[in-house]
C-alpha positions as CSV (number, residue, x, y, z in Angstrom):
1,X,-64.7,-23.6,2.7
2,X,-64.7,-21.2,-0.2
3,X,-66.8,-18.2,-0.6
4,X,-68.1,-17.1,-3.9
5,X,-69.0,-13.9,-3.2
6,X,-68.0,-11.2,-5.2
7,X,-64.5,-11.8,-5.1
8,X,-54.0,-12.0,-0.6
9,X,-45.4,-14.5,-0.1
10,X,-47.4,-16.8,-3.9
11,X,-45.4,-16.6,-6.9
12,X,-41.5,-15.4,-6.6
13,X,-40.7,-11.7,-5.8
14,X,-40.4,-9.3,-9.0
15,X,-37.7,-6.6,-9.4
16,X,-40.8,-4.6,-10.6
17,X,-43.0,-4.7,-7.4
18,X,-39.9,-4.0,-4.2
19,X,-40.7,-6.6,-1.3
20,X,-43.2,-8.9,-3.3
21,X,-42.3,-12.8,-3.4
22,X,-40.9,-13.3,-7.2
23,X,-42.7,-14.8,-9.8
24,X,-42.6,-17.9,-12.2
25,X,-43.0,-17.5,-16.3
26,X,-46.1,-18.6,-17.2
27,X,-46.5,-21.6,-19.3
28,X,-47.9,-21.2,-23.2
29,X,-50.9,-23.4,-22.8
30,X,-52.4,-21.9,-20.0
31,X,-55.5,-24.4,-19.8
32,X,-53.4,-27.4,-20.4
33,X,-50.2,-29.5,-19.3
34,X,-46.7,-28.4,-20.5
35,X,-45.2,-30.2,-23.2
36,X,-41.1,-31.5,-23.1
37,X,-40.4,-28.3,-25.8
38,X,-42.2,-25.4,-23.7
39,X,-40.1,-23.5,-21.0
40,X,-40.3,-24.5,-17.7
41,X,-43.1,-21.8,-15.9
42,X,-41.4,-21.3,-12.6
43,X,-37.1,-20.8,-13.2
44,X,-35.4,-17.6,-13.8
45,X,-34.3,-17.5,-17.6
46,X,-35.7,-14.7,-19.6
47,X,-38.5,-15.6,-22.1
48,X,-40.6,-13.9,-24.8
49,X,-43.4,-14.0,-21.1
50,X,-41.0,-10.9,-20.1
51,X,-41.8,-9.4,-23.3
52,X,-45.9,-9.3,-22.7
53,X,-47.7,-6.9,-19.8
54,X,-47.3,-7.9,-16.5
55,X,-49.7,-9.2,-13.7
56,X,-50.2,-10.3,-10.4
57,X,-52.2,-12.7,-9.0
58,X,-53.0,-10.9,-5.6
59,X,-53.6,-12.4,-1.8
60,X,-53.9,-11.6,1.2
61,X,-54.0,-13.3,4.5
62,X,-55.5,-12.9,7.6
63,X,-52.9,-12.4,10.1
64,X,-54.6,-11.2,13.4
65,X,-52.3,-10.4,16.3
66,X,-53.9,-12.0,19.0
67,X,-54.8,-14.9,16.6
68,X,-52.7,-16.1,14.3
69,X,-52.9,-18.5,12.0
70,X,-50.5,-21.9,11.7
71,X,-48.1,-21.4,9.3
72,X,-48.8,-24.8,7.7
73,X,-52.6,-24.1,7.3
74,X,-51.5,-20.8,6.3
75,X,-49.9,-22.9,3.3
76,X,-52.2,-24.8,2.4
77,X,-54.9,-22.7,2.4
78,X,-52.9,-19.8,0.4
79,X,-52.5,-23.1,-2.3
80,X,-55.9,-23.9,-2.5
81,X,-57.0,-20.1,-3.1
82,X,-54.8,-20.3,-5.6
83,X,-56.7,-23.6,-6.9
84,X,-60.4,-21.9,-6.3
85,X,-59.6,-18.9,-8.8
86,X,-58.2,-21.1,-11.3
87,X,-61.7,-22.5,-11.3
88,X,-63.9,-20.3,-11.0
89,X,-66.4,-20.0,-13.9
90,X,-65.5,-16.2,-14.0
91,X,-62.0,-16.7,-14.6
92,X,-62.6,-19.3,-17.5
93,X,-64.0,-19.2,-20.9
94,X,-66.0,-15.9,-21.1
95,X,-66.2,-14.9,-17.6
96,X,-65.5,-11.9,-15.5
97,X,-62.3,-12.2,-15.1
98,X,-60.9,-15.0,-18.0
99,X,-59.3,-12.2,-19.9
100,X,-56.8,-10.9,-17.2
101,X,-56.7,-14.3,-16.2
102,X,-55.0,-15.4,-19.5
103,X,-53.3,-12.0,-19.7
104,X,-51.7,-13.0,-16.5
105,X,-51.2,-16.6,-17.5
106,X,-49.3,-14.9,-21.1
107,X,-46.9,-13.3,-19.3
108,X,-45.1,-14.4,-16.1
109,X,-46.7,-15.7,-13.1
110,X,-46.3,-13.8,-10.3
111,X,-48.2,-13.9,-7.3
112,X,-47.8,-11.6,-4.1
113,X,-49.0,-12.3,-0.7
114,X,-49.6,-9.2,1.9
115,X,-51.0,-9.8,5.2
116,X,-54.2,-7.4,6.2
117,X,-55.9,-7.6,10.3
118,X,-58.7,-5.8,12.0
119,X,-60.4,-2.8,9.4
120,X,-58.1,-3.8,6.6
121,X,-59.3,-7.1,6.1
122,X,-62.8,-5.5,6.3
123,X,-61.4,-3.8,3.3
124,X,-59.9,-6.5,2.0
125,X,-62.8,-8.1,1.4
126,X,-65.5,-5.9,0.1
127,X,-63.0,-6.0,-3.0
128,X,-64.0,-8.8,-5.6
129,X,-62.0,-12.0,-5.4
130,X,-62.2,-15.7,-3.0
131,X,-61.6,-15.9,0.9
132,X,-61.1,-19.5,1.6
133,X,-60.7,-20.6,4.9
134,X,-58.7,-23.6,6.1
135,X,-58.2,-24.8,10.6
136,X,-57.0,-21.2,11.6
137,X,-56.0,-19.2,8.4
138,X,-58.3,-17.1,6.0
139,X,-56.7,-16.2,2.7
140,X,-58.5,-14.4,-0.1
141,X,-56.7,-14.4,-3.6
142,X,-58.1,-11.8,-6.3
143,X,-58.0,-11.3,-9.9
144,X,-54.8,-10.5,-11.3
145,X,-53.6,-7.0,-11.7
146,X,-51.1,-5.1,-13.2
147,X,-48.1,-4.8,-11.5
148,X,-48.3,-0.8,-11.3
149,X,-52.1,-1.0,-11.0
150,X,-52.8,-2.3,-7.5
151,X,-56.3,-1.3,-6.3
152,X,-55.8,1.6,-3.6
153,X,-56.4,-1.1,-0.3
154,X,-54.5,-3.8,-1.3
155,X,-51.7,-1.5,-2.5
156,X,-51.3,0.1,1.2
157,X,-51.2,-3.6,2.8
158,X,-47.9,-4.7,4.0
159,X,-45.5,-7.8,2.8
160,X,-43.5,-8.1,6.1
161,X,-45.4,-9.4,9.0
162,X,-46.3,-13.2,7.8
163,X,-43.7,-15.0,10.4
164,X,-45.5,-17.9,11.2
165,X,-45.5,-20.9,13.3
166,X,-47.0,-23.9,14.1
167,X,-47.7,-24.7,17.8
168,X,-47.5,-28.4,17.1
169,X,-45.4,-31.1,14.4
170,X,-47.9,-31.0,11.4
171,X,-49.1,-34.6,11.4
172,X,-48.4,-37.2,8.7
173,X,-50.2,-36.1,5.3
174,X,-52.6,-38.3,3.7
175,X,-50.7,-40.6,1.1
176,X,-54.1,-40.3,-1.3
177,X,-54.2,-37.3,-1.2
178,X,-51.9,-34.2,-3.1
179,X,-48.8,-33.6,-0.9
180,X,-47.2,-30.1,-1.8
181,X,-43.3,-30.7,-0.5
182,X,-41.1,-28.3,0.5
183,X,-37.3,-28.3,0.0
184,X,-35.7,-29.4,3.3
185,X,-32.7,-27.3,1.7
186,X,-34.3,-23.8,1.5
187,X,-35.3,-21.3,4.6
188,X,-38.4,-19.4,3.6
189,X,-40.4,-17.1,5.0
190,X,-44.3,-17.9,5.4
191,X,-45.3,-15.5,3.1
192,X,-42.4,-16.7,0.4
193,X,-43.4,-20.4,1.3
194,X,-47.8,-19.8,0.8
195,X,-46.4,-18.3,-2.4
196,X,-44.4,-21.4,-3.9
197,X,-47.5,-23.5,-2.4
198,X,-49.2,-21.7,-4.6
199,X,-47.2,-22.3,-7.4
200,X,-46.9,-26.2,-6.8
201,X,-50.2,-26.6,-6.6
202,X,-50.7,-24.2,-10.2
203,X,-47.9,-26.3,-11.8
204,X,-50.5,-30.0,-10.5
205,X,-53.3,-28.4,-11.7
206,X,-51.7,-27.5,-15.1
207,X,-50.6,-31.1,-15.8
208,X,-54.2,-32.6,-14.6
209,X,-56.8,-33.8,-17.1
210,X,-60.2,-32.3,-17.1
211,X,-62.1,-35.3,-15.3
212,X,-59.0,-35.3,-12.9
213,X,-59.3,-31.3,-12.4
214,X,-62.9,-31.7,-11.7
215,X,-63.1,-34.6,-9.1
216,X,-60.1,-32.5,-7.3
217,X,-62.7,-29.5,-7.5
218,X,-65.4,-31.4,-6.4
219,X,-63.5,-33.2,-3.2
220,X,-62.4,-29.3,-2.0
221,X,-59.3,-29.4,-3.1
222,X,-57.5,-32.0,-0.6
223,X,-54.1,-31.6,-0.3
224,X,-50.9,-31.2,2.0
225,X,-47.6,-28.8,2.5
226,X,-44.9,-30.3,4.5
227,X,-41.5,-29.9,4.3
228,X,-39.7,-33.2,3.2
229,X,-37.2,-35.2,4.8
230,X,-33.7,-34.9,3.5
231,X,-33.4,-38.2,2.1
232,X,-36.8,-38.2,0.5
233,X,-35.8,-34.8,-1.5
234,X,-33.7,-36.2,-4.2
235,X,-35.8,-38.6,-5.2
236,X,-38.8,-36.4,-5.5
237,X,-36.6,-33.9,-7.6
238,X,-36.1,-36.7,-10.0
239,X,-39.6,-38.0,-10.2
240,X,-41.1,-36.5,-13.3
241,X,-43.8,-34.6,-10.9
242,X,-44.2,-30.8,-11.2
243,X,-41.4,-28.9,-9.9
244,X,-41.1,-25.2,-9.0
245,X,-37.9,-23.3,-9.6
246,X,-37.6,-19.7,-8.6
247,X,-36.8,-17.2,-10.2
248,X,-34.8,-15.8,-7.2
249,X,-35.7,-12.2,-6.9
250,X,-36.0,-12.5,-2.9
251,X,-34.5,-14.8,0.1
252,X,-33.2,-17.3,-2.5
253,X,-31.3,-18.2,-5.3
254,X,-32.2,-17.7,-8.8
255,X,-33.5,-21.5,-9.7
256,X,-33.7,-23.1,-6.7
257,X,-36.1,-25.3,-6.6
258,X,-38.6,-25.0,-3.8
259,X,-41.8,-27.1,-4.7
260,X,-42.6,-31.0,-5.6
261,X,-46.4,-31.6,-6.3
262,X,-47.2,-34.9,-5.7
263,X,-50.7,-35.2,-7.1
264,X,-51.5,-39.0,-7.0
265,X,-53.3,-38.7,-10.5
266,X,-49.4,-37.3,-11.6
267,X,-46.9,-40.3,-9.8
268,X,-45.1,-42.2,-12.6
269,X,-45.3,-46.3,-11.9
């Protein structure tokens, strides 16, 4: 469920913003797919991006302490906030928020996930920006700021704190549906993983036409985040579908890469 009120680890950590999860370049066509010449937006090689004004696309979780969420909702919802503010009117054509939007979408994509309980959640989210709510997990993803110019409430909202678990196996995901897979390979934290969700499903959404954007839109935004198996991940690296490479500021290696997004719309024959 998404609210459209006025409207929280996403993209890799930056050396800019201590603690954050670090962030992809973003791509030079930020309303379409990437062509074989333009960089790849998620790997750590430095790019005219690093050259423009920096954002961040905030969120922030709701991580109760008698209540937390499952880490795989966690994921998935933290990917489709990510999904919700990429379409929202106000952050396309003339809207609200389309200019920081492609401001942010110019220069390297970095995304940040704090974690906020009790009174500042409350806070949280009299700001403007999404909440979307998944089984157990609320996420709420803002516009992107710059990365010295938090707002005063999300500023003072910690990183560390968004260990996660899930009390049961995640069950099988829907083969129709988008399945955002995790390298077996890599151990992430929750808030590091909700952020390279996030990223996969940026990178599917990227490469989707407009009819195909829209019916996704439409549905809510279906999709999946489960870790792969081992002898799946190989093959999904060599697929031709959208893969995220980080930039390696935090837990991981510069360029490992972390995401497939298997968007059915996306799988080559």
């Amino acid at each position: 469920m998404t609210s459209n009120e006025p409207r929280p680890e996403t993209t890799p950590d930056t050396p800019d913003t201590p603690g954050t999860q670090a962030t992809p370049d973003a791509q030079d066509t930020p309303q379409g797919g990437q062509s074989a010449s333009q960089p790849h937006p998620f790997r750590p090689d430095r790019t005219s991006r690093d050259e423009a004004p920096q954002f961040v696309l905030p969120l922030v979780a709701r991580i109760e302490r008698a209540a937390p969420p499952a880490r795989t909702d966690a994921l998935e919802t933290a990917a489709r906030a990510v999904l919700a503010i990429l379409s929202d009117e106000r952050a396309l054509g003339e809207g609200e928020w389309a200019q920081v939007m492609r401001d942010w979408q110019d220069a390297r994509i970095r995304k940040v996930v704090r974690r906020a309980r009790g009174a500042e959640w409350r806070r949280a989210e009299a700001l403007p920006g999404i909440t979307v709510a998944g089984k157990s997990a609320e996420v709420r993803v803002y516009p992107p700021v710059p990365l010295d110019g938090w707002p005063k409430d999300l500023a003072r909202l910690q990183v560390s704190g968004t260990d996660l678990d899930d009390p049961e196996p995640p069950l099988d995901p829907d083969p129709s549906a988008p399945v955002l897979w995790l390298n077996p390979g890599v151990t992430m934290s929750a808030g590091k993983a909700m952020a390279q969700a996030g990223h996969g499903a940026q990178l599917a959404w990227w490469e989707l036409s407009d009819a195909e954007r829209a019916a996704w839109r439409d549905a809510g935004f279906p999709l999946s985040v489960r870790t792969a198996p081992k002898s799946r991940w190989p093959e999904l690296t060599a697929s031709g579908l959208p893969l995220v490479r980080d930039a390696g500021f935090t837990e991981i290696a510069p360029g490992s890469c972390t995401v497939v997004a298997d968007h059915p719309a996306l799988r080559r024959a």
